[in-house]
PDB file of N, CA, C and O in Angstrom:
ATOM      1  N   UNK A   1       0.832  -1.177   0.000  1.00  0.00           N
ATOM      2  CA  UNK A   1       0.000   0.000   0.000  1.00  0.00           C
ATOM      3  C   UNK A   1       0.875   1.238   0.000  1.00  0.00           C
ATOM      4  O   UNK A   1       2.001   1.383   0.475  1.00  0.00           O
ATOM      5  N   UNK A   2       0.221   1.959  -0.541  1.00  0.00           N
ATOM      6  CA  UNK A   2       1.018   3.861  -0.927  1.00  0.00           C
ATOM      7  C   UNK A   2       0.302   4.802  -0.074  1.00  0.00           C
ATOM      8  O   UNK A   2      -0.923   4.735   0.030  1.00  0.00           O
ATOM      9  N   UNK A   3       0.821   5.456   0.387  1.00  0.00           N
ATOM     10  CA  UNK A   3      -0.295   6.972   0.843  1.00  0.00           C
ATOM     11  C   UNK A   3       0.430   8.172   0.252  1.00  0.00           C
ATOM     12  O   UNK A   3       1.639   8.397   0.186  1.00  0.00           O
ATOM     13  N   UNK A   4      -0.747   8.977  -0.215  1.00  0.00           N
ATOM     14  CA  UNK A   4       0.232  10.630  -0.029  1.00  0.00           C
ATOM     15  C   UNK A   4      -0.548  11.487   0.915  1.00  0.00           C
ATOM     16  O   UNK A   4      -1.689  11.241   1.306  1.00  0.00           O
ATOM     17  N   UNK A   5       0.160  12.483   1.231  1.00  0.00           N
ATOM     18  CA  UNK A   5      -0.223  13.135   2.148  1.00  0.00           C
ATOM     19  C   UNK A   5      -0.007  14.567   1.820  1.00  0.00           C
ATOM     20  O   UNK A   5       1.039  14.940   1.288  1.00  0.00           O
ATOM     21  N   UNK A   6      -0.915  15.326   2.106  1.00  0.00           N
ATOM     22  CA  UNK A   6      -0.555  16.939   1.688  1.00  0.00           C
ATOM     23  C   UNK A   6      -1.191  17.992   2.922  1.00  0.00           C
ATOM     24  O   UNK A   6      -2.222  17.680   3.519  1.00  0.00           O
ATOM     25  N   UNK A   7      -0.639  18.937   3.143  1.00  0.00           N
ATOM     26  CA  UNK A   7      -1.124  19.849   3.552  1.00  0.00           C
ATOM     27  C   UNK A   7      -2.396  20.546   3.168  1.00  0.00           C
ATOM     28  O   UNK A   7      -2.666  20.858   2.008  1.00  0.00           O
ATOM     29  N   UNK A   8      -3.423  20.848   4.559  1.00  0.00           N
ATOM     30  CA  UNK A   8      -5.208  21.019   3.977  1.00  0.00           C
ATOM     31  C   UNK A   8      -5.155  22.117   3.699  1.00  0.00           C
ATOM     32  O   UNK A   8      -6.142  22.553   3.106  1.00  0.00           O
ATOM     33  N   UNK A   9      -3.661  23.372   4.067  1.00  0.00           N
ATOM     34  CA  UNK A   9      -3.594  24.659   4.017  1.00  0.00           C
ATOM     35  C   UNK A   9      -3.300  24.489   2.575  1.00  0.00           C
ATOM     36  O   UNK A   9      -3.684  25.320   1.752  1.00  0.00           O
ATOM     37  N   UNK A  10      -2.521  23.263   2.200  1.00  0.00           N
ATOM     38  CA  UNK A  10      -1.481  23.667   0.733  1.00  0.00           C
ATOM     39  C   UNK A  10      -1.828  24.030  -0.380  1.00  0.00           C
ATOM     40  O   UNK A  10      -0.917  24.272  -1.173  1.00  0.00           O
ATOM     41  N   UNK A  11      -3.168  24.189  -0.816  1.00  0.00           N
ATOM     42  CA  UNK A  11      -3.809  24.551  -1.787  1.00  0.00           C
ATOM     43  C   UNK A  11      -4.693  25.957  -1.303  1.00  0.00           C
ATOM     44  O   UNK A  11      -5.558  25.842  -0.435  1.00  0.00           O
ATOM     45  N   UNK A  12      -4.379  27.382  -1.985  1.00  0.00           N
ATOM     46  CA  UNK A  12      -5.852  27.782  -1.809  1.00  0.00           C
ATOM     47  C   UNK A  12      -7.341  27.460  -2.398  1.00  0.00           C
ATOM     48  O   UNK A  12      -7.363  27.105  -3.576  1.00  0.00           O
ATOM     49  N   UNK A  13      -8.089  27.511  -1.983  1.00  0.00           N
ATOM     50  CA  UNK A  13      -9.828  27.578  -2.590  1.00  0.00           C
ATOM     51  C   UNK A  13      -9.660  27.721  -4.391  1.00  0.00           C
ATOM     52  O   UNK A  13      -8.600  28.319  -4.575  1.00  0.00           O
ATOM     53  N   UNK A  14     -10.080  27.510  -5.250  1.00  0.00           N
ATOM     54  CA  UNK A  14      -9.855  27.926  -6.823  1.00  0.00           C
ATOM     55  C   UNK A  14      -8.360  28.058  -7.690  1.00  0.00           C
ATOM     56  O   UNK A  14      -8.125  28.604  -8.768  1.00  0.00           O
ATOM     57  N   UNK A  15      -7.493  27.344  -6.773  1.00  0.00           N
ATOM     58  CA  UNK A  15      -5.827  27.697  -7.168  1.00  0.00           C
ATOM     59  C   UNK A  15      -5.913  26.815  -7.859  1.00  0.00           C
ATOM     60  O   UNK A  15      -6.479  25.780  -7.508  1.00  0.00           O
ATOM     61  N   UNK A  16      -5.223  27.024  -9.365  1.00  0.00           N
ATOM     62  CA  UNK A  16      -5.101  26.022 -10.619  1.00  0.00           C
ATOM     63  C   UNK A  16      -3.394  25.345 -10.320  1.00  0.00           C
ATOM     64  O   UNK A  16      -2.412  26.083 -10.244  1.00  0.00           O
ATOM     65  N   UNK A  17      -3.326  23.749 -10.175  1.00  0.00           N
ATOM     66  CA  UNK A  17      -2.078  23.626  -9.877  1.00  0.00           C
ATOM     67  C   UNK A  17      -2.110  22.560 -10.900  1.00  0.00           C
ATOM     68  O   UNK A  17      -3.011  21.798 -11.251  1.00  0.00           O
ATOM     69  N   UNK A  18      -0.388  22.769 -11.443  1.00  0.00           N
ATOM     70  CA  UNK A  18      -0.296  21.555 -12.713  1.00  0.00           C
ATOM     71  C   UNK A  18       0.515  20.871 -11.275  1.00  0.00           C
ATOM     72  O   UNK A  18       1.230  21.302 -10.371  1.00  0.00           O
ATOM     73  N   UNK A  19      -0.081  19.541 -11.690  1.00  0.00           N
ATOM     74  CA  UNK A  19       1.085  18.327 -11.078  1.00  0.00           C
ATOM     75  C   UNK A  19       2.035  17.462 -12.191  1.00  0.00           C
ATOM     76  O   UNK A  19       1.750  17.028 -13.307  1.00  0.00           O
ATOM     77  N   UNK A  20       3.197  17.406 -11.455  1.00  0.00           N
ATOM     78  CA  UNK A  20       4.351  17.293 -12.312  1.00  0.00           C
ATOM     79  C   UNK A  20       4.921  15.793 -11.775  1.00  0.00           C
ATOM     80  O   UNK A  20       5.063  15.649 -10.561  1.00  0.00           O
ATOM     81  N   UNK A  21       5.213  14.788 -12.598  1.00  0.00           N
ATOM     82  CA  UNK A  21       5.995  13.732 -11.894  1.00  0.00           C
ATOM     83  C   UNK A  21       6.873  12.890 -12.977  1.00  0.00           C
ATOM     84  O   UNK A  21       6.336  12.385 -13.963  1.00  0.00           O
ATOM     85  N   UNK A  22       7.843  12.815 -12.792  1.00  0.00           N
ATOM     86  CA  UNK A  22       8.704  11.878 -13.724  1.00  0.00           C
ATOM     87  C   UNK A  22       8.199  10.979 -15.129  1.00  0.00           C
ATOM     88  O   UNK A  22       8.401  11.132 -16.333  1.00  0.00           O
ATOM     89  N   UNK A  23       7.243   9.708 -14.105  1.00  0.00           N
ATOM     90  CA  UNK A  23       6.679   8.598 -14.889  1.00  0.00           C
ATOM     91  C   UNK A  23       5.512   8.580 -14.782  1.00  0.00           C
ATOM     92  O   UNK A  23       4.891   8.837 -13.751  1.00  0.00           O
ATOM     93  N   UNK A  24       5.009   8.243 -15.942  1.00  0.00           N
ATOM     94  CA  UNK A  24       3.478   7.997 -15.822  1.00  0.00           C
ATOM     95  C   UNK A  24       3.205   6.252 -16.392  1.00  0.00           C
ATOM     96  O   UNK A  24       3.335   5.815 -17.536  1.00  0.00           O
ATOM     97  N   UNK A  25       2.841   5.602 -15.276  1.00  0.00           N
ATOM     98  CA  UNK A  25       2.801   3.983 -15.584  1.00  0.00           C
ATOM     99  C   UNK A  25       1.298   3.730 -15.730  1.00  0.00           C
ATOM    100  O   UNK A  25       0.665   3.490 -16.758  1.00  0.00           O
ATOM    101  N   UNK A  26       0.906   3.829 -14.562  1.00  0.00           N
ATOM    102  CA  UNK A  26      -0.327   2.879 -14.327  1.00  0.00           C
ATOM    103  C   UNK A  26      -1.389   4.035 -13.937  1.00  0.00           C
ATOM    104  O   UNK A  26      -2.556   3.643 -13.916  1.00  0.00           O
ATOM    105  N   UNK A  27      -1.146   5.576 -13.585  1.00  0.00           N
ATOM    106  CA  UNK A  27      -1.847   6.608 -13.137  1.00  0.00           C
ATOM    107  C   UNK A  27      -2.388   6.625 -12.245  1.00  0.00           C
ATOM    108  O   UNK A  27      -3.417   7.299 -12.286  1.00  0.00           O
ATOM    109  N   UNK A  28      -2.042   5.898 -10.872  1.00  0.00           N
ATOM    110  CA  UNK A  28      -3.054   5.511  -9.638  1.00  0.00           C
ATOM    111  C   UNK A  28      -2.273   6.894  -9.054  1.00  0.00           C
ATOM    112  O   UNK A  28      -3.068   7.809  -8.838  1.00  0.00           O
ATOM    113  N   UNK A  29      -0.620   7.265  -8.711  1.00  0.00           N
ATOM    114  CA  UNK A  29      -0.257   8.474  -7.862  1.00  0.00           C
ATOM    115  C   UNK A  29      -0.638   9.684  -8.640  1.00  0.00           C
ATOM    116  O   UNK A  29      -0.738  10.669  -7.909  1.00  0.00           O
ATOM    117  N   UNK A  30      -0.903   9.935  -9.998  1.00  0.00           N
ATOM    118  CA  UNK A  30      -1.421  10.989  -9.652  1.00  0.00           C
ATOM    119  C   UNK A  30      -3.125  11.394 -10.023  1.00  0.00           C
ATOM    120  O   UNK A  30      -3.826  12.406 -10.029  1.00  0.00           O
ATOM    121  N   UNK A  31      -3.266  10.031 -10.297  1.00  0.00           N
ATOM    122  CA  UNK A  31      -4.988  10.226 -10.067  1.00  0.00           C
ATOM    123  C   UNK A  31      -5.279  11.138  -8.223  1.00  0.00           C
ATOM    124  O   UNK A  31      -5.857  12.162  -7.856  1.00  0.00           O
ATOM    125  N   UNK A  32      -4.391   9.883  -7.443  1.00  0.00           N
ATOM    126  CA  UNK A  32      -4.421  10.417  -6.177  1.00  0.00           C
ATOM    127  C   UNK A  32      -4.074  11.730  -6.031  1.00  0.00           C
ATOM    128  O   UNK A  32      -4.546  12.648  -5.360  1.00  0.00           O
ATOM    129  N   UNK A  33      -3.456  11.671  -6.542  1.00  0.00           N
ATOM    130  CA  UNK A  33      -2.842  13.801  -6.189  1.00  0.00           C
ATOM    131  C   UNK A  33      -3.445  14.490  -6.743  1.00  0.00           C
ATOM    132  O   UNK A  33      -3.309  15.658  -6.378  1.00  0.00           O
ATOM    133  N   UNK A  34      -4.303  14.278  -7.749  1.00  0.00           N
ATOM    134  CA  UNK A  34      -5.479  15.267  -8.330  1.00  0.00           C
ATOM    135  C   UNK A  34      -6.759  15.130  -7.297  1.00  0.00           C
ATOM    136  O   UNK A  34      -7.478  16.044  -6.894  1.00  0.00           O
ATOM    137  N   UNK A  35      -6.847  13.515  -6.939  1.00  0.00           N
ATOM    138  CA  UNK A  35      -7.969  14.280  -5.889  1.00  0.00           C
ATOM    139  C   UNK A  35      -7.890  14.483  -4.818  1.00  0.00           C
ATOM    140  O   UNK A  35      -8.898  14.387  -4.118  1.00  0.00           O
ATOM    141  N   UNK A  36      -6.671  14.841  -4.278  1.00  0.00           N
ATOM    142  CA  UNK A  36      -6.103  15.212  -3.230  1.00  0.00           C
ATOM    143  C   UNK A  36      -6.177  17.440  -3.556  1.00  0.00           C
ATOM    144  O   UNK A  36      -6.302  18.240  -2.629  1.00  0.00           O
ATOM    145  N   UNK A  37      -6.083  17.744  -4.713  1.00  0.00           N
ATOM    146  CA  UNK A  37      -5.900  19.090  -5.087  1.00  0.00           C
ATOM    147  C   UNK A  37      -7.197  18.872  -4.702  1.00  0.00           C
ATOM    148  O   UNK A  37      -7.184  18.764  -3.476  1.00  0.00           O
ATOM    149  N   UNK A  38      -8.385  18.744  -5.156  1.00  0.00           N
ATOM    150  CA  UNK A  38      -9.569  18.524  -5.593  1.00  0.00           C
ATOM    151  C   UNK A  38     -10.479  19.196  -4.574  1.00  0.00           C
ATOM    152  O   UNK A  38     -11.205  20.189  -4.609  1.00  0.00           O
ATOM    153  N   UNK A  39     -10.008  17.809  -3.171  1.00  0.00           N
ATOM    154  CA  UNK A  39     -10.728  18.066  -1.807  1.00  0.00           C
ATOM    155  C   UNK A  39     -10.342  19.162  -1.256  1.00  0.00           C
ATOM    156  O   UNK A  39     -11.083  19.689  -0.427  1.00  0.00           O
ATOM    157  N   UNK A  40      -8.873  19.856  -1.651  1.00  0.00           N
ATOM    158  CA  UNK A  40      -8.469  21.105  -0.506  1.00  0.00           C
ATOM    159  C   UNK A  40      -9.304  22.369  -1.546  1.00  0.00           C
ATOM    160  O   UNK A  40      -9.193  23.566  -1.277  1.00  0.00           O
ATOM    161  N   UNK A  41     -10.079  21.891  -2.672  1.00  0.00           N
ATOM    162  CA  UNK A  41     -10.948  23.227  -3.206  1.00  0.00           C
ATOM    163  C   UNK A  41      -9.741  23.279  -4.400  1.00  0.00           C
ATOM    164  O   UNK A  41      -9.993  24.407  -4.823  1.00  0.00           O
ATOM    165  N   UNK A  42      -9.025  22.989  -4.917  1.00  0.00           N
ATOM    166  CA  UNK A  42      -8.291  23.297  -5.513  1.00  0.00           C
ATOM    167  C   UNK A  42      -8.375  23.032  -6.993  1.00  0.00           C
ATOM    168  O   UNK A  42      -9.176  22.101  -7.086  1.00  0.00           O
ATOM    169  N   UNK A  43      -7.842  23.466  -8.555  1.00  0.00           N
ATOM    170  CA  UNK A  43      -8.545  22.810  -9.734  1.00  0.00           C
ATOM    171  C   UNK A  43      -7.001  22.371  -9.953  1.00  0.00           C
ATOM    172  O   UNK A  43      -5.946  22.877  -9.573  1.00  0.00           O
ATOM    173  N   UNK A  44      -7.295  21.253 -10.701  1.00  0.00           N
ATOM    174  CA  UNK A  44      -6.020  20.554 -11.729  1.00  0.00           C
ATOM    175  C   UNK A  44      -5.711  21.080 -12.839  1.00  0.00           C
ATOM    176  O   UNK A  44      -6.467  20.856 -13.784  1.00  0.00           O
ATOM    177  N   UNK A  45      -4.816  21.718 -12.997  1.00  0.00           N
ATOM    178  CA  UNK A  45      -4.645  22.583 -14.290  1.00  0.00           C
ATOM    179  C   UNK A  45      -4.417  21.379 -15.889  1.00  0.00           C
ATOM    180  O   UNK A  45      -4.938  21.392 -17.004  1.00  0.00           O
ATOM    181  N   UNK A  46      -3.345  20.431 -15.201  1.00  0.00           N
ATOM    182  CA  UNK A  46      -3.005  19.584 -16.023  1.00  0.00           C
ATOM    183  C   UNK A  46      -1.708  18.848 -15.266  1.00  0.00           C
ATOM    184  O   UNK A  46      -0.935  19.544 -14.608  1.00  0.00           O
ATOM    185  N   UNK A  47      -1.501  17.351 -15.397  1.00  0.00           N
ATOM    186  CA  UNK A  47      -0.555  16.854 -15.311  1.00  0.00           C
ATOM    187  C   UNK A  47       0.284  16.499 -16.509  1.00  0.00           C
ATOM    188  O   UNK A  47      -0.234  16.134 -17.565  1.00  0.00           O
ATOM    189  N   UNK A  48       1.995  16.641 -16.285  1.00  0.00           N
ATOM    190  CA  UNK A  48       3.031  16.243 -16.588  1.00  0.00           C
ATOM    191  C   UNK A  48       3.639  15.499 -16.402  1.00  0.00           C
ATOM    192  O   UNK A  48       3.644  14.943 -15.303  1.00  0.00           O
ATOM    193  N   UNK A  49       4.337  15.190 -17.275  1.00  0.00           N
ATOM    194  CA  UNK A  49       5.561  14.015 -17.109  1.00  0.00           C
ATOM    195  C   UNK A  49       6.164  13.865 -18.673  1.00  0.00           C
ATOM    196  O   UNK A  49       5.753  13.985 -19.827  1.00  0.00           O
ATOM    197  N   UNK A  50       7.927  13.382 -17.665  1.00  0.00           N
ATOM    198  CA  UNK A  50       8.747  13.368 -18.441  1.00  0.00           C
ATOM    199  C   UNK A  50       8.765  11.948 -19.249  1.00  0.00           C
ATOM    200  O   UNK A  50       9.112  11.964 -20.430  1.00  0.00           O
ATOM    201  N   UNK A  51       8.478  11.000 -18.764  1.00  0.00           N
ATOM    202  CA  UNK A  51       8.230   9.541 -19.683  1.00  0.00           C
ATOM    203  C   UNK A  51       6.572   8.729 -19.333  1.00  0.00           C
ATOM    204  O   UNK A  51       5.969   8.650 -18.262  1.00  0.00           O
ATOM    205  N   UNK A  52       6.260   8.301 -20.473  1.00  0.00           N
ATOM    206  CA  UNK A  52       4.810   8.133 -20.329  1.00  0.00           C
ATOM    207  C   UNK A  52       5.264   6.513 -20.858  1.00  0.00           C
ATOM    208  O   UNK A  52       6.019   6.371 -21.820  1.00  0.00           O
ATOM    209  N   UNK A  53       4.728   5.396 -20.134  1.00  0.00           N
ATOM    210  CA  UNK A  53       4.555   4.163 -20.646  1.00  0.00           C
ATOM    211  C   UNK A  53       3.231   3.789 -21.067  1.00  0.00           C
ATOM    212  O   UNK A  53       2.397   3.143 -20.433  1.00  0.00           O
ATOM    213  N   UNK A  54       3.161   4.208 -22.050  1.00  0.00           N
ATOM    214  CA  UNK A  54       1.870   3.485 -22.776  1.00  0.00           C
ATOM    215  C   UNK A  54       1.329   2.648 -23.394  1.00  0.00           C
ATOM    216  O   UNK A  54       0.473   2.844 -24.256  1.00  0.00           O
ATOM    217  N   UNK A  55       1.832   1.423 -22.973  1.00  0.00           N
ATOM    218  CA  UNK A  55       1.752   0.462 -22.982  1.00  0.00           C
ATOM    219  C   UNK A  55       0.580  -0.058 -21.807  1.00  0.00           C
ATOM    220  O   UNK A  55      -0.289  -0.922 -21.923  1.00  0.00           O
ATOM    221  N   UNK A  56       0.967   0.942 -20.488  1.00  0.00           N
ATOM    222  CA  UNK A  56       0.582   0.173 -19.506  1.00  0.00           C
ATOM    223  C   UNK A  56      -0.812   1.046 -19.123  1.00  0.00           C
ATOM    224  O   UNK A  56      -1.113   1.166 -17.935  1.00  0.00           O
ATOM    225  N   UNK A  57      -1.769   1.735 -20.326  1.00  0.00           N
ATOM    226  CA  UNK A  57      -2.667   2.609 -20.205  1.00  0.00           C
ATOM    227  C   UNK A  57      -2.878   3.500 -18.983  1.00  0.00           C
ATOM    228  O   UNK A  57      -3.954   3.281 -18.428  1.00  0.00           O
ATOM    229  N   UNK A  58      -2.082   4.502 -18.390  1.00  0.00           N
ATOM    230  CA  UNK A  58      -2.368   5.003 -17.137  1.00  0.00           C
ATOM    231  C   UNK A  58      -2.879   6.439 -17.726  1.00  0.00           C
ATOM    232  O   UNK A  58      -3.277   7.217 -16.859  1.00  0.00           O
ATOM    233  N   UNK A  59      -2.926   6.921 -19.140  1.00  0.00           N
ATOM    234  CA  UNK A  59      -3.492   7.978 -19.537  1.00  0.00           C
ATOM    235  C   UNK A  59      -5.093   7.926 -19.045  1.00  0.00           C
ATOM    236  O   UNK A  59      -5.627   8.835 -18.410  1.00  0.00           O
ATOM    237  N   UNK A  60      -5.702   6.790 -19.424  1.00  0.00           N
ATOM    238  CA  UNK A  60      -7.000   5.906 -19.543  1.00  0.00           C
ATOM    239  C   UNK A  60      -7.429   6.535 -18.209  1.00  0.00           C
ATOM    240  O   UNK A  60      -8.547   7.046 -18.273  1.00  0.00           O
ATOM    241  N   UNK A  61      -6.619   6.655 -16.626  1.00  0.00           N
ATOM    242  CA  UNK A  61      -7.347   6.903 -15.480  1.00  0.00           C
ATOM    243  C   UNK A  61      -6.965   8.538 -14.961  1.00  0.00           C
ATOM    244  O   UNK A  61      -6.909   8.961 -13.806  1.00  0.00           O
ATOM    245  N   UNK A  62      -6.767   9.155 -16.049  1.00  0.00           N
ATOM    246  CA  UNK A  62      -6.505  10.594 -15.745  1.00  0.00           C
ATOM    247  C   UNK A  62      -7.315  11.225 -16.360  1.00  0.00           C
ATOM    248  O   UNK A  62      -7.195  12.450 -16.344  1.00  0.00           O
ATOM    249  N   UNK A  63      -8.577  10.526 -17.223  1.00  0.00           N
ATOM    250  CA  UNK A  63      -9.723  11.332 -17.794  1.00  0.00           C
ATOM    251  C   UNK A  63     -10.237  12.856 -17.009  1.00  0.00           C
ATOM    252  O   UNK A  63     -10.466  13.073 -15.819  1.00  0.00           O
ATOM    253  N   UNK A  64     -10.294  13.636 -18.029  1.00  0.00           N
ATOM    254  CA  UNK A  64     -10.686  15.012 -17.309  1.00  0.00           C
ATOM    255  C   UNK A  64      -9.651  15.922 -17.016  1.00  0.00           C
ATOM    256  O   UNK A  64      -9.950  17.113 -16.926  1.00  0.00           O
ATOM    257  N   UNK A  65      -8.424  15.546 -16.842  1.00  0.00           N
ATOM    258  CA  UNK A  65      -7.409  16.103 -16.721  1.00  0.00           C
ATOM    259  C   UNK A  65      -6.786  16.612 -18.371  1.00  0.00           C
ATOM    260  O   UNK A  65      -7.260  16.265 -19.453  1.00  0.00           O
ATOM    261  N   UNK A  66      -5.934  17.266 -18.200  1.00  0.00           N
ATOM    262  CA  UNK A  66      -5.074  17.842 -19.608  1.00  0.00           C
ATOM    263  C   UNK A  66      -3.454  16.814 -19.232  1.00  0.00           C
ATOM    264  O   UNK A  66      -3.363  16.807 -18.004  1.00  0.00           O
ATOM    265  N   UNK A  67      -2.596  16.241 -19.675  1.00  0.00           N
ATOM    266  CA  UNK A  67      -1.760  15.357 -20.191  1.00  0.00           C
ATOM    267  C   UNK A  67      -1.208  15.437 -20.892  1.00  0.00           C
ATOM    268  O   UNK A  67      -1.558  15.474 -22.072  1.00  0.00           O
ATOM    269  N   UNK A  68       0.445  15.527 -20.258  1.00  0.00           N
ATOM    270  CA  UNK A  68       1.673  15.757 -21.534  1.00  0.00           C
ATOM    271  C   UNK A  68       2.483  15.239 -21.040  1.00  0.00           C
ATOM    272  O   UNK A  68       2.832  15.268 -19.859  1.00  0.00           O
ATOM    273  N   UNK A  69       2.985  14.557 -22.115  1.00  0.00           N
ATOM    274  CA  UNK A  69       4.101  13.642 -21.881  1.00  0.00           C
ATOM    275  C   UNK A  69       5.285  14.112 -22.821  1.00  0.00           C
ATOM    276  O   UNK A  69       5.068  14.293 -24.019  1.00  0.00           O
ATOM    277  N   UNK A  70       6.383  14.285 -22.337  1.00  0.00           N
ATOM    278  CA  UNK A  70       7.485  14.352 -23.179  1.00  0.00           C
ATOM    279  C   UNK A  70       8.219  13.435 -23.853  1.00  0.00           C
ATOM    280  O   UNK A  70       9.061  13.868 -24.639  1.00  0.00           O
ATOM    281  N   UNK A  71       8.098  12.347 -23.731  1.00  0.00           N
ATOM    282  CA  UNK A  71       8.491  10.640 -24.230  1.00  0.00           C
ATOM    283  C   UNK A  71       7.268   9.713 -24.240  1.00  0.00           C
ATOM    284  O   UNK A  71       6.522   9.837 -23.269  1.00  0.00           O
ATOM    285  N   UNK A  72       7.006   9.004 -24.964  1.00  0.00           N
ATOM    286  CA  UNK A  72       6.010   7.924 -24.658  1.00  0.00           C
ATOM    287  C   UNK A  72       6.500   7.032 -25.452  1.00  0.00           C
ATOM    288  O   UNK A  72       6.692   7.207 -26.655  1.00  0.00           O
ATOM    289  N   UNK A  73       6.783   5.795 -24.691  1.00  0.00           N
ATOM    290  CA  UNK A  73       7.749   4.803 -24.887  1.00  0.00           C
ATOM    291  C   UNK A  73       6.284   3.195 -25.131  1.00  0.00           C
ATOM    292  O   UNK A  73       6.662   2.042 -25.340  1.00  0.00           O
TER     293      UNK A  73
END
């Protein structure tokens, strides 16, 4: 099992935040971290990443979000 954890201050109310992370495999961490922005009131601007395996469909569980990948292998 994984947890993330964020600060309830760390977002203001309507703050557009892109989340940024290396790899994108399977999309379960940052599905989580979008609805982690989500609950503190916060909007998902769009997630990033520097290598996308798409093979292993994790675009598929980031529906609704905006998505860029700089490699997709």
């Amino acid at each position: 099992q994984a947890e993330l954890h964020m600060h309830t201050d760390g977002v203001a109310p309507g703050a557009r935040v892109l989340l940024v992370d290396d790899l994108l495999a399977t999309g379960g961490t940052m599905k989580a971290g979008g609805q982690l922005i989500e609950q503190a009131g916060g909007v998902v601007a769009g997630c990033a990443f520097l290598v996308e395996l798409g093979f292993l469909g994790g675009r598929a569980h980031l529906t609704g979000y905006d998505v860029f990948s700089l490699l997709t292998y």
